[in-house]
One Martini backbone bead per residue (centre of mass of N, CA, C, O) as a GRO file, in nm:
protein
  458
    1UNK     BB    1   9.443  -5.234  -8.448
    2UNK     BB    2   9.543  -5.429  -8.201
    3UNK     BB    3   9.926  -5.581  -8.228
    4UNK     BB    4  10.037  -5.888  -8.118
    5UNK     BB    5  10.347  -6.023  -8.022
    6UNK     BB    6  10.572  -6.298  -7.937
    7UNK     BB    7  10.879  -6.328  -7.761
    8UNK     BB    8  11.171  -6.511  -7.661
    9UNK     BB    9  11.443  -6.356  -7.479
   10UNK     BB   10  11.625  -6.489  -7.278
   11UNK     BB   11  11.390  -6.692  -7.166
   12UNK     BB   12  11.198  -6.428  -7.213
   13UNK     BB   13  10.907  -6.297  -7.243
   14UNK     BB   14  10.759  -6.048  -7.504
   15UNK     BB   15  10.596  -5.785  -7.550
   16UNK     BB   16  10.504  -5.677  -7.880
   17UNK     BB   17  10.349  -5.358  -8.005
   18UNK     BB   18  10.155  -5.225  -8.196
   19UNK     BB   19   9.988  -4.963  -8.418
   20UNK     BB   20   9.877  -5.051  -8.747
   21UNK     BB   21   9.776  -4.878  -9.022
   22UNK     BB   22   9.548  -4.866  -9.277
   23UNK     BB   23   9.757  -4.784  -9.544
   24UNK     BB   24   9.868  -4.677  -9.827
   25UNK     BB   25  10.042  -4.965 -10.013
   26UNK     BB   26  10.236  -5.092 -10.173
   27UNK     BB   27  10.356  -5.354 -10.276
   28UNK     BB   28  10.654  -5.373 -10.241
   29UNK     BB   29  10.666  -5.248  -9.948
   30UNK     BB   30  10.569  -5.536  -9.829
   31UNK     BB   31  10.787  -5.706  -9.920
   32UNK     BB   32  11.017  -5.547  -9.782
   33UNK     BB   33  10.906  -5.611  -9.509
   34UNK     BB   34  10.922  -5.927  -9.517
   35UNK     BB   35  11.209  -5.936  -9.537
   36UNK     BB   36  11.340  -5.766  -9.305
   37UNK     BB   37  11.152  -5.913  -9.085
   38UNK     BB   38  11.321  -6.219  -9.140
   39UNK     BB   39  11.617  -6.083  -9.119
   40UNK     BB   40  11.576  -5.982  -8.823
   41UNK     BB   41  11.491  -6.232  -8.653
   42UNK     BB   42  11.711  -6.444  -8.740
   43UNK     BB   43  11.952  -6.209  -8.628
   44UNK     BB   44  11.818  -6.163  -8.332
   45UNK     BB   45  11.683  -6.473  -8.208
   46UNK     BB   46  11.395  -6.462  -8.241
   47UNK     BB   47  11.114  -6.622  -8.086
   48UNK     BB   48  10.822  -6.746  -8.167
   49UNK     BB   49  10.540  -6.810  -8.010
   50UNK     BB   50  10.306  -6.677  -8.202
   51UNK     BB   51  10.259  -6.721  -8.537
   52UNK     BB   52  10.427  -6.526  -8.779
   53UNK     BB   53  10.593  -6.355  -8.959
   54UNK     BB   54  10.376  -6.237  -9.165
   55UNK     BB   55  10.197  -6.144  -8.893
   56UNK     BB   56  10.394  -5.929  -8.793
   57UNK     BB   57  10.443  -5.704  -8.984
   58UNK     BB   58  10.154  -5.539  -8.900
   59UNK     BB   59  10.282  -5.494  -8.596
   60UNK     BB   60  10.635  -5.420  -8.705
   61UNK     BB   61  10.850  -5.118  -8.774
   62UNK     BB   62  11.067  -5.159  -8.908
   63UNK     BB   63  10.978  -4.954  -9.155
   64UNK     BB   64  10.974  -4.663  -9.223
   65UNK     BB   65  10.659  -4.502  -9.355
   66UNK     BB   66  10.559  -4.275  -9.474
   67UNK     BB   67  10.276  -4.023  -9.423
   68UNK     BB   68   9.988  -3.922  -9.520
   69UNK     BB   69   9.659  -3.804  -9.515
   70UNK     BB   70   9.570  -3.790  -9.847
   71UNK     BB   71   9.648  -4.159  -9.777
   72UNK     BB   72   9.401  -4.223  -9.617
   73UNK     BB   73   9.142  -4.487  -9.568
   74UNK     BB   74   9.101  -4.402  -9.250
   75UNK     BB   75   9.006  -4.266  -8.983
   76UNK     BB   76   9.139  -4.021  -8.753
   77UNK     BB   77   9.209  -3.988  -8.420
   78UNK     BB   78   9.232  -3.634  -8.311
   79UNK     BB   79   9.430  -3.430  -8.119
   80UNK     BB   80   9.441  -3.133  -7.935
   81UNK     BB   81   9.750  -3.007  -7.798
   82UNK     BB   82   9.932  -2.751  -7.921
   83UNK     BB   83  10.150  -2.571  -7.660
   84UNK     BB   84  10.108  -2.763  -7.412
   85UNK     BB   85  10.314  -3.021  -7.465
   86UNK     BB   86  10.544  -2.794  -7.368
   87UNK     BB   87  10.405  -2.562  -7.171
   88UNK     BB   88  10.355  -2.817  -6.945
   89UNK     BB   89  10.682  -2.943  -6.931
   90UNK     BB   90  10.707  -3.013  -6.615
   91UNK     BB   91  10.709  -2.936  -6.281
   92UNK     BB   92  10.334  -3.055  -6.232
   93UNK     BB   93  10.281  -3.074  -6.515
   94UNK     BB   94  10.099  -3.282  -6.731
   95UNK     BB   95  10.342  -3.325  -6.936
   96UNK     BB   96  10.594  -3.400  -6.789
   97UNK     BB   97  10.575  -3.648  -6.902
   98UNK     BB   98  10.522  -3.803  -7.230
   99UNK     BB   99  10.476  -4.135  -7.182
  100UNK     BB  100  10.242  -4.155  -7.039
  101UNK     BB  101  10.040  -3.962  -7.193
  102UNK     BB  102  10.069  -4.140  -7.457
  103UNK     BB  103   9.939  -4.372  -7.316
  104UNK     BB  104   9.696  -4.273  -7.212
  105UNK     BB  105   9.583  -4.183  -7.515
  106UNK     BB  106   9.592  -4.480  -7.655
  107UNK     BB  107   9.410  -4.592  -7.446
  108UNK     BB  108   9.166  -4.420  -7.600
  109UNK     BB  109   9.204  -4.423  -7.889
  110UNK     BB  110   9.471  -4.243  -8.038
  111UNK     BB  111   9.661  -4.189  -8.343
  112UNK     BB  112   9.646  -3.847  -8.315
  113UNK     BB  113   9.822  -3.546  -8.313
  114UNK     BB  114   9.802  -3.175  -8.274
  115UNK     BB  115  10.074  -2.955  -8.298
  116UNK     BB  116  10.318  -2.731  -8.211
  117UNK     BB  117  10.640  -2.687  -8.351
  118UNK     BB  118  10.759  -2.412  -8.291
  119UNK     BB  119  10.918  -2.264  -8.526
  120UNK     BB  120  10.970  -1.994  -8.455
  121UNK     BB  121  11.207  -2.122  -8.229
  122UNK     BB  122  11.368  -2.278  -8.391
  123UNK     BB  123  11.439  -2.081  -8.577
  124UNK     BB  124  11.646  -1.848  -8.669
  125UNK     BB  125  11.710  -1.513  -8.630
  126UNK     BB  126  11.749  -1.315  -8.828
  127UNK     BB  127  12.049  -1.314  -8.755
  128UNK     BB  128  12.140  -1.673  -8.732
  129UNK     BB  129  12.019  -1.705  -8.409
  130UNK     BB  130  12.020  -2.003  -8.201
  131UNK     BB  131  11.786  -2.053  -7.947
  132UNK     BB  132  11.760  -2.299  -7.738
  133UNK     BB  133  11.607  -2.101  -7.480
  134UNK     BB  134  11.255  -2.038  -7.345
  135UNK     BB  135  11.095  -1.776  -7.207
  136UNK     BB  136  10.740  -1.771  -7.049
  137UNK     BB  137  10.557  -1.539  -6.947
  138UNK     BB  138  10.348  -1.537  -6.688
  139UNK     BB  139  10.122  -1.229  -6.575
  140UNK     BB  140   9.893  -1.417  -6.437
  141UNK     BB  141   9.605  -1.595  -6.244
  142UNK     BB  142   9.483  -1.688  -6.447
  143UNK     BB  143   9.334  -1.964  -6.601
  144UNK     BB  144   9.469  -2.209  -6.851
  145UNK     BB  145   9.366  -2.370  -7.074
  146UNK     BB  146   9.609  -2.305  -7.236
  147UNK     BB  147   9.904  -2.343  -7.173
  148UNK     BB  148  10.067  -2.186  -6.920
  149UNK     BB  149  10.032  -2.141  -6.568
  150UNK     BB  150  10.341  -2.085  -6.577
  151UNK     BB  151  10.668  -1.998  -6.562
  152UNK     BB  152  10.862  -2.078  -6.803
  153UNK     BB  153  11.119  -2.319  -6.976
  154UNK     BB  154  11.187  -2.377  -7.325
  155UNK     BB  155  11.311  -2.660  -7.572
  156UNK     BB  156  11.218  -2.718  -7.854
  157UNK     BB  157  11.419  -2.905  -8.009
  158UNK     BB  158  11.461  -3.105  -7.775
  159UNK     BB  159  11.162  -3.188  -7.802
  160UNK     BB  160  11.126  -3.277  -8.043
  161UNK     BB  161  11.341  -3.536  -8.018
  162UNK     BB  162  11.208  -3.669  -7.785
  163UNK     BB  163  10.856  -3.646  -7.875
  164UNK     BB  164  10.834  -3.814  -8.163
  165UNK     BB  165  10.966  -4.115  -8.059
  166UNK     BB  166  10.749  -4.139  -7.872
  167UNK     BB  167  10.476  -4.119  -8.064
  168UNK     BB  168  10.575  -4.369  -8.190
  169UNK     BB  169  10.555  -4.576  -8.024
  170UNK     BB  170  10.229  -4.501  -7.924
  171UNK     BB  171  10.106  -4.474  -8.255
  172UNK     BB  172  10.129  -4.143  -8.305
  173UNK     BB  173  10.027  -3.946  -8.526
  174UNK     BB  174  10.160  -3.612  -8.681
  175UNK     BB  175  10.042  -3.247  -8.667
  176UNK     BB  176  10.188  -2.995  -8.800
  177UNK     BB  177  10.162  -2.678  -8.638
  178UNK     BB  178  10.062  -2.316  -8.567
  179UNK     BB  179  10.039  -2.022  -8.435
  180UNK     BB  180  10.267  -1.777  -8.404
  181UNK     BB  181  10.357  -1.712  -8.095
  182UNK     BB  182  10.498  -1.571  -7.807
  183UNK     BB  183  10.453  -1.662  -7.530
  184UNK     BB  184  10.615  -1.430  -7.338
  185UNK     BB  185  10.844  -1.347  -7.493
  186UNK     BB  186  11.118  -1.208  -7.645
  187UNK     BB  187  11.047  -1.248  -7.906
  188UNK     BB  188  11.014  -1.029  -8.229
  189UNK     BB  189  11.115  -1.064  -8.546
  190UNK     BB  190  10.971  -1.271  -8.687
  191UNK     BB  191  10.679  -1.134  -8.669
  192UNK     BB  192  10.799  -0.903  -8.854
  193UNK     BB  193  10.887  -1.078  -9.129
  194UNK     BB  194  10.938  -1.150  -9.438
  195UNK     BB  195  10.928  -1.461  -9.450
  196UNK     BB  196  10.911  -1.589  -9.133
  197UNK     BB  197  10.700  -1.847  -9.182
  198UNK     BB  198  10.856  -2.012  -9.399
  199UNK     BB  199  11.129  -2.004  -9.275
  200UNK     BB  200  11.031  -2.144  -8.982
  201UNK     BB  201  10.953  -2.424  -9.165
  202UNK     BB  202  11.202  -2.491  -9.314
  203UNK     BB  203  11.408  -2.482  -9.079
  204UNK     BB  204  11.230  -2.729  -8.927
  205UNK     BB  205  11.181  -2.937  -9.128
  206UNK     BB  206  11.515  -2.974  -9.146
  207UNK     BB  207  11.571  -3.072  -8.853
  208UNK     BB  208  11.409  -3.309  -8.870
  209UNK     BB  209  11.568  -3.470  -9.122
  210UNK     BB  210  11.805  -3.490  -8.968
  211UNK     BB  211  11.680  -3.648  -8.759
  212UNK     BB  212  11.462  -3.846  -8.840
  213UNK     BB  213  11.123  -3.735  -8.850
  214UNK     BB  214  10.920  -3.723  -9.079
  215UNK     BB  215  10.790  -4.057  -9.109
  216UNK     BB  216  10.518  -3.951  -8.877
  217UNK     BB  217  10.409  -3.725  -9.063
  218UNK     BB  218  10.101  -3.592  -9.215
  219UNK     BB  219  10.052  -3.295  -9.172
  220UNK     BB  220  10.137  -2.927  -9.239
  221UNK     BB  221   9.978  -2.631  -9.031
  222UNK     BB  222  10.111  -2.317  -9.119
  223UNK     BB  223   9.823  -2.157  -9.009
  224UNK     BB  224   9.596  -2.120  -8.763
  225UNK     BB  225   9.299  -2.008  -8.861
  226UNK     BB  226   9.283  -1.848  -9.160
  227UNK     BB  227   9.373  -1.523  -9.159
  228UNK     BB  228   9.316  -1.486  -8.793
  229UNK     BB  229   9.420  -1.679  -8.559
  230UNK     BB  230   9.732  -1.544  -8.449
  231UNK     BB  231  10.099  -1.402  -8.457
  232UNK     BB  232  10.157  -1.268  -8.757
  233UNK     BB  233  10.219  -0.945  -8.806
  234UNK     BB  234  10.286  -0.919  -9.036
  235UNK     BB  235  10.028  -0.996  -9.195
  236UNK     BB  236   9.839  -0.799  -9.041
  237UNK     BB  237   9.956  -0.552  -9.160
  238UNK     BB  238   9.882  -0.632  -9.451
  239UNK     BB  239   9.594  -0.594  -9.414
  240UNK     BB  240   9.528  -0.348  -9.299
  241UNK     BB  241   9.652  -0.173  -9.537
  242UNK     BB  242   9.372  -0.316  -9.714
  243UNK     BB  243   9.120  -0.199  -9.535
  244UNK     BB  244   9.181   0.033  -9.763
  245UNK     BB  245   9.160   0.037 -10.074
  246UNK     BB  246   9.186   0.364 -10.195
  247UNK     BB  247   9.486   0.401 -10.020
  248UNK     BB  248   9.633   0.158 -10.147
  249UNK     BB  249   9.626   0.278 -10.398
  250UNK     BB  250   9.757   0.507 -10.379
  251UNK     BB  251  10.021   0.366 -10.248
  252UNK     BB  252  10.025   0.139 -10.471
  253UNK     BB  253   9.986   0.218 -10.836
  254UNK     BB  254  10.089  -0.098 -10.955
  255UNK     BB  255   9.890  -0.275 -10.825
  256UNK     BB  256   9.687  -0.586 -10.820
  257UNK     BB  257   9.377  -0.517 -10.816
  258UNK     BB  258   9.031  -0.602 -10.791
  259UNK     BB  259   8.760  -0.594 -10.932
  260UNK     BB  260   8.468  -0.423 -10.820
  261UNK     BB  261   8.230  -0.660 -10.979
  262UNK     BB  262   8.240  -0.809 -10.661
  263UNK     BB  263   8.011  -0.937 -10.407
  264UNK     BB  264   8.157  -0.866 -10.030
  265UNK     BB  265   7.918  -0.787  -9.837
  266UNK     BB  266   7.951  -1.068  -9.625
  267UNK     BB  267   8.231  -1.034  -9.592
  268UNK     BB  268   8.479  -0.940  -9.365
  269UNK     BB  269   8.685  -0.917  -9.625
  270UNK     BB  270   8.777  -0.768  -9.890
  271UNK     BB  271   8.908  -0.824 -10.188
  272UNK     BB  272   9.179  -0.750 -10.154
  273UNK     BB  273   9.262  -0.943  -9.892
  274UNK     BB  274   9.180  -1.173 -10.052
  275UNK     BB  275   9.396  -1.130 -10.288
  276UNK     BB  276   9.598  -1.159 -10.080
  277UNK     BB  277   9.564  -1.450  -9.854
  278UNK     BB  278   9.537  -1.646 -10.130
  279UNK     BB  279   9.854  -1.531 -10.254
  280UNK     BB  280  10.029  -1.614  -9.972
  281UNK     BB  281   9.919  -1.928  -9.904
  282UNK     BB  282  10.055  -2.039 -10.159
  283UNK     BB  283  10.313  -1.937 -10.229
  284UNK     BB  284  10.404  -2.100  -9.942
  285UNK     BB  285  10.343  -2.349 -10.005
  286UNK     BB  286  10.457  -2.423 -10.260
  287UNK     BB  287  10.734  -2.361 -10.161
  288UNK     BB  288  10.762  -2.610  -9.957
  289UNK     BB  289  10.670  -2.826 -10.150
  290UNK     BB  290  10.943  -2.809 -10.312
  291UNK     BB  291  11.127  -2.874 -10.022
  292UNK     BB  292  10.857  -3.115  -9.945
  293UNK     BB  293  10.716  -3.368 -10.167
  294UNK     BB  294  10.633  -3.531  -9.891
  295UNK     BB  295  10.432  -3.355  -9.790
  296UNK     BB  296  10.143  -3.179  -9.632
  297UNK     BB  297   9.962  -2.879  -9.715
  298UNK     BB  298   9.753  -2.620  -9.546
  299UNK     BB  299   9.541  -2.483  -9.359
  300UNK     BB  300   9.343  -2.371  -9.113
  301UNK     BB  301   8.998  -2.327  -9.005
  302UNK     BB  302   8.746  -2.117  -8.943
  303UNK     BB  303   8.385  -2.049  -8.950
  304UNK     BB  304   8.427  -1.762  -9.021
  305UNK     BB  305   8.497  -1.898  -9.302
  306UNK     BB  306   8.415  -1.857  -9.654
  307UNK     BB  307   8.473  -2.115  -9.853
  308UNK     BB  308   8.460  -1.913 -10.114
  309UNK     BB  309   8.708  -1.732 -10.032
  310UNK     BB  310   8.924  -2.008 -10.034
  311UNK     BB  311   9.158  -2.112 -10.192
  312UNK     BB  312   9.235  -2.493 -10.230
  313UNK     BB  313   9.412  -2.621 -10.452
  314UNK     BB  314   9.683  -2.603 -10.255
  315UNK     BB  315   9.535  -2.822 -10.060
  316UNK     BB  316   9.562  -3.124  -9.922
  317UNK     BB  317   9.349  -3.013  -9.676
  318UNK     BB  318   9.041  -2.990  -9.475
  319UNK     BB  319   9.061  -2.780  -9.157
  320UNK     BB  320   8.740  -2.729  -8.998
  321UNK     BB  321   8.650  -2.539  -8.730
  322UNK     BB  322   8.344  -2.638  -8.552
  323UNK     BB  323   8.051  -2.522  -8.359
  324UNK     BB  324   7.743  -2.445  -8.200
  325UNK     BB  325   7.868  -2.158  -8.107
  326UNK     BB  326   7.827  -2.063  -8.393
  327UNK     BB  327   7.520  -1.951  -8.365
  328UNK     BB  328   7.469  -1.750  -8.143
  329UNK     BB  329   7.258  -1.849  -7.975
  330UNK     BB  330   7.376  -1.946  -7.706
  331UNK     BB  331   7.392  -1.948  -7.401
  332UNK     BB  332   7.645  -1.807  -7.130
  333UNK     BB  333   7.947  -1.861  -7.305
  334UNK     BB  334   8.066  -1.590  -7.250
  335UNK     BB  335   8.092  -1.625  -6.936
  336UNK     BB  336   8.256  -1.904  -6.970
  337UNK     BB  337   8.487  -1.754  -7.131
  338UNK     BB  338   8.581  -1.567  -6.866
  339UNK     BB  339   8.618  -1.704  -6.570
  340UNK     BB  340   8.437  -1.565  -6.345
  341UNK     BB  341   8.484  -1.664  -6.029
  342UNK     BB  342   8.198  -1.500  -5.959
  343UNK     BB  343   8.023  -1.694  -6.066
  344UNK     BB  344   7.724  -1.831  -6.185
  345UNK     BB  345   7.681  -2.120  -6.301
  346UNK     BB  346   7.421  -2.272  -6.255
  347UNK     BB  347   7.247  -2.127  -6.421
  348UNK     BB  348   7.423  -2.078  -6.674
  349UNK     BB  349   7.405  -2.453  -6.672
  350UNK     BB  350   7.103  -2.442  -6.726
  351UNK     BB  351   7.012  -2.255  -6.958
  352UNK     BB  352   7.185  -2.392  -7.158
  353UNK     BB  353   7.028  -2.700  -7.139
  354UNK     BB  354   6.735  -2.550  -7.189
  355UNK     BB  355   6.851  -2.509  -7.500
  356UNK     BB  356   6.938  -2.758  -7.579
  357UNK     BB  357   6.671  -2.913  -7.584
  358UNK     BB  358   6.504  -2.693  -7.734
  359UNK     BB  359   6.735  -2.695  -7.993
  360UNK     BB  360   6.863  -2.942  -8.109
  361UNK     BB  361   6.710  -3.006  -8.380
  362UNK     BB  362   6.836  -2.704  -8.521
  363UNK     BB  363   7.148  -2.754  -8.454
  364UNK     BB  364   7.203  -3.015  -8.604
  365UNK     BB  365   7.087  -2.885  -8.879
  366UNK     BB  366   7.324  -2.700  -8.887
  367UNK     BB  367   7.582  -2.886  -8.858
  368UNK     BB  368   7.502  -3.055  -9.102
  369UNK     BB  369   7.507  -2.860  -9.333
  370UNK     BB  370   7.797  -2.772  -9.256
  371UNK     BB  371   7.947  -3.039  -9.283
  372UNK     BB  372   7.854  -3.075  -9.608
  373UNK     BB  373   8.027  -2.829  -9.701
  374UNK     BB  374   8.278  -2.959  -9.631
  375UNK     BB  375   8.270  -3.191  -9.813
  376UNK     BB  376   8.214  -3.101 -10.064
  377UNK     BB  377   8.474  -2.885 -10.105
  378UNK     BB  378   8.683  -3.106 -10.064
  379UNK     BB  379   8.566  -3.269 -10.364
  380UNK     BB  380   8.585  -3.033 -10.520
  381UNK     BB  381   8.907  -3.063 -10.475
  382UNK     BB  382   8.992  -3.364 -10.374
  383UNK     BB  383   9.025  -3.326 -10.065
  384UNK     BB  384   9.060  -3.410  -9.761
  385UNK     BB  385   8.864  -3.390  -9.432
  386UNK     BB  386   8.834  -3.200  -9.126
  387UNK     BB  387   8.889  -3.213  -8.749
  388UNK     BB  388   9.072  -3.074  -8.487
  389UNK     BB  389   8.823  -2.856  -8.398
  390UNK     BB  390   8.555  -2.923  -8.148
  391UNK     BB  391   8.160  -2.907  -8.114
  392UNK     BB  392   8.052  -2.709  -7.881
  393UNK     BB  393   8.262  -2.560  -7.736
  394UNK     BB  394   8.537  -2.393  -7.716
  395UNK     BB  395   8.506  -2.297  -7.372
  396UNK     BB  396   8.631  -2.474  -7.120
  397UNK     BB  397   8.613  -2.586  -6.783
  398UNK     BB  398   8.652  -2.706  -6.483
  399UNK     BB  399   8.362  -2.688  -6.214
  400UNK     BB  400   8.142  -2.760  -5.984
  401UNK     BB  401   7.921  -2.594  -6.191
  402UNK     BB  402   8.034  -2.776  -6.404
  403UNK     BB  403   7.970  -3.055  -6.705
  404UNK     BB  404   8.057  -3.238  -6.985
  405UNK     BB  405   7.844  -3.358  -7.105
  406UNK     BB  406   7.753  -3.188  -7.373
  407UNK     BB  407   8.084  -3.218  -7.488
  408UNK     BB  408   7.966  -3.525  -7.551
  409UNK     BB  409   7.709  -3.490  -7.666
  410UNK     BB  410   7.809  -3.339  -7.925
  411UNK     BB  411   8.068  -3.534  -8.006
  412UNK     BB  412   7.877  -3.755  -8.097
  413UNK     BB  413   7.703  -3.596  -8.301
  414UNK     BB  414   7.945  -3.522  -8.471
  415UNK     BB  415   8.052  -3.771  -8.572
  416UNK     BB  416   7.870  -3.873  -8.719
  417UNK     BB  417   7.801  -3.648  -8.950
  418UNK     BB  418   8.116  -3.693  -9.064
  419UNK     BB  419   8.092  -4.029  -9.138
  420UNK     BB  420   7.902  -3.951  -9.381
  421UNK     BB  421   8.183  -3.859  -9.507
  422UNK     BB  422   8.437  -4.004  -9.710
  423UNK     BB  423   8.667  -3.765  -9.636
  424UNK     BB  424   8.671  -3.782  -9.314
  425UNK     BB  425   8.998  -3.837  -9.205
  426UNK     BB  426   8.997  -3.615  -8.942
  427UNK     BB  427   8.910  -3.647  -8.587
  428UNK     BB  428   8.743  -3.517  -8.335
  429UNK     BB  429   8.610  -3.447  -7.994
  430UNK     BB  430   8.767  -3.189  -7.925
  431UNK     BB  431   8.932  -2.924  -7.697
  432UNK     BB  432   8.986  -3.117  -7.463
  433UNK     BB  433   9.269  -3.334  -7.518
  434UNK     BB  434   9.402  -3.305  -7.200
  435UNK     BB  435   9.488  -3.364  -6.880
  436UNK     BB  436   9.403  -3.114  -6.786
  437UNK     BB  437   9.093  -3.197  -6.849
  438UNK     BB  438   8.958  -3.415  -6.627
  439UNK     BB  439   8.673  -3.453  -6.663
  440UNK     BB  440   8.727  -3.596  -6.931
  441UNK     BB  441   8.981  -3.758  -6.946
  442UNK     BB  442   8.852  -3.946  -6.700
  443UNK     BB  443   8.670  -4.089  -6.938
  444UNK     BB  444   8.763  -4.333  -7.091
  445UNK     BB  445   8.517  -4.505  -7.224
  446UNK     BB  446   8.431  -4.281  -7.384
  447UNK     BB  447   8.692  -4.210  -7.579
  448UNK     BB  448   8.675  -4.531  -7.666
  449UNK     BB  449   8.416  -4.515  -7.821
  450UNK     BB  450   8.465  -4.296  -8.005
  451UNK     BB  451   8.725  -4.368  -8.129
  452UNK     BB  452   8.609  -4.638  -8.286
  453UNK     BB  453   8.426  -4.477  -8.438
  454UNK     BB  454   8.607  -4.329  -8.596
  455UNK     BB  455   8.775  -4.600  -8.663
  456UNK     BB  456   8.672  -4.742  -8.849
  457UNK     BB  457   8.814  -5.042  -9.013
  458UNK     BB  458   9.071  -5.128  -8.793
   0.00000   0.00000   0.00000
């Protein structure tokens, strides 16, 4: 919940507010912070209006005290920003202002968002030389879902130090993620570096360290809905080398190749693949671990992934991507995924809802066992699951002739399914929680609805 102080100062009245989250902390901590916050008032002449300094404690973060995901005791309301907060804060861009949008954000009632923190970009390229800024390069008119509309420069590092201490002041935990692309620059060495990954999470999370930046953050999805969905490229590459299991054998006869007696014919990749990229986000996740073991770290993953198929014991928590779109059911999903000028949505948006209507029921008990079968696997493993993207179109974008309802009575429906299993602990509302997607964004009531329902127990 919202809780506010007033204080006087040099005879004028301050509102100070925080957002204080019911985080699991011991008594020392707490004692820690009560001694500190009445010798801090006391230094400071602030004089209390209302309340206790005691009632205050839980409302002003004099001590900054880390978070973890896997330590939450009630689910975040969760944004996902993506590479847009960056790619779009330009002049005309939705992100211009930084404060603006995250007092926005806080006011819809978002206490997390999941951003890119452009890990391969903070990091030096293989040669030791770190570069202040990239141009990003748009090459068309189509317009961006995500990403930028415009060819613009972005200073990662820079923006880091920035955007983060703004996140920290509207109350709003981050979890830093990567997709891991190129966004139109000019670098290339990284994405094709062996342990290029790993480097660039280490160096990324070394530079906020020195900066006192990691106390806001709860959590590190090193790969985007892994191991598809990326820009990796050392990694694709090495995928693809094991895509004929035979000729890798041949070149590689000392290799560790995996008994033929287990039956993988309904998975999109083979055994060998499989025990590439299970063994391969191990050794990273781990290597991380060891150098920031106070942070929680994972990969998210999206429904193509079958969760029998992914080693999760060394995932601090379980980001399951999944939408309704995945039922292959929906019609004309793909023309709206398409943006064809030239289209009638009218059409397209009327079959889509007159499907949607005759087969909701049939639909929601799809994603109600898809949802269970996430957190299963999750208290299987012990950690904590969520996701950061869901729940009716993966693409949508506002069009006279395209309206939110769908996007928006998806995400209440699925909100309610996943509060129903206690390990859901950060949830989004839709893929669309960005300023650019107006037509969703100005509807404060519904955001503030919604997300209270997700925050129970605040």
């Amino acid at each position: 919940m919202n809780k506010y102080c007033y204080f006087k100062i040099n005879k004028k009245t301050t509102i100070v507010y925080y957002h204080f989250y019911n985080i699991e902390m011991g008594s020392e901590s707490i004692s820690t912070r009560r001694k500190f916050l009445k010798k801090t008032v006391l230094a400071t002449g602030y004089t209390f209006m209302s309340g206790t300094a005691d009632s205050a404690i839980n409302t002003i973060p004099f001590e900054k005290i880390s978070i973890r995901i896997s330590k939450l005791k009630h689910p975040v309301a969760i944004a996902m920003w993506d590479y847009s907060w960056i790619l779009r804060h330009h002049r005309y861009g939705e992100f211009e202002d930084w404060n603006k949008v995250l007092e926005e954000l806080a006011e819809r009632g978002y206490n997390a968002i999941r951003i890119d923190a452009m890990p391969q970009f903070v990091a030096a390229d293989t040669n030791g030389r770190v570069s202040s800024a990239f141009r990003s390069v748009k090459t068309d008119w189509t317009p961006s879902l995500w990403g930028n509309d415009y060819t613009m420069t972005f200073n990662p590092r820079e923006a880091l130090l920035e955007f983060l201490p703004a996140c920290d002041k509207h109350g709003i935990k981050v979890g830093l993620a990567s997709w891991f692309l190129r966004h139109g620059t000019a670098r290339r060495d990284i994405f094709l570096e062996e342990g290029g990954l790993s480097r660039a999470w280490k160096e990324t999370l070394d530079f906020l360290a020195e900066n006192s930046l990691l106390n806001n953050i709860i959590y590190v999805d090193v790969l985007n809905e892994y191991p598809n969905w990326h820009g990796y490229d050392w990694f694709k590459n090495e995928m693809n080398k094991r895509s004929d299991m035979q000729q890798f054998i041949i070149d590689n006869p000392d290799a560790n190749v995996p008994p033929p007696d287990v039956d993988y014919s309904k998975a999109r990749t083979n055994p060998l693949q499989q025990q590439f990229y299970n063994e391969f986000i191990q050794s990273t996740i781990n290597s991380l671990k060891s150098k920031f073991p106070d942070l929680d770290f994972f990969t998210s993953l999206d429904s193509a992934m079958d969760l029998e198929l992914i080693n999760l014991s060394h995932f601090d928590a379980l980001d399951y991507h999944i939408w309704f779109e995945h039922t292959g059911r929906i019609p004309w999903l793909d023309s709206i995924r398409s943006r064809n000028p030239g289209s009638d949505y009218r059409k397209t948006y009327s079959e889509l809802i007159t499907y949607w209507k005759n087969n909701k029921e049939s639909l929601i008990q799809w994603m109600d066992e898809r949802i269970s079968i996430i957190a299963n696997m999750a208290a299987r493993n012990k950690i904590v699951c969520g996701n950061t993207e869901g729940w009716g179109p993966i693409f949508w974008f506002d069009h006279p002739e395209l309206d939110w309802k769908w996007v928006k009575e998806s995400a209440d429906i699925c909100v309610d399914l996943a509060l129903k299993h206690d390990n859901y602990k950060f949830i989004c509302t839709s893929n669309f929680t960005h300023p650019q997607f107006k037509g969703i964004w100005d509807d404060v009531m519904w955001h503030q609805q919604i997300t209270n329902k997700i925050k129970q127990g605040y």
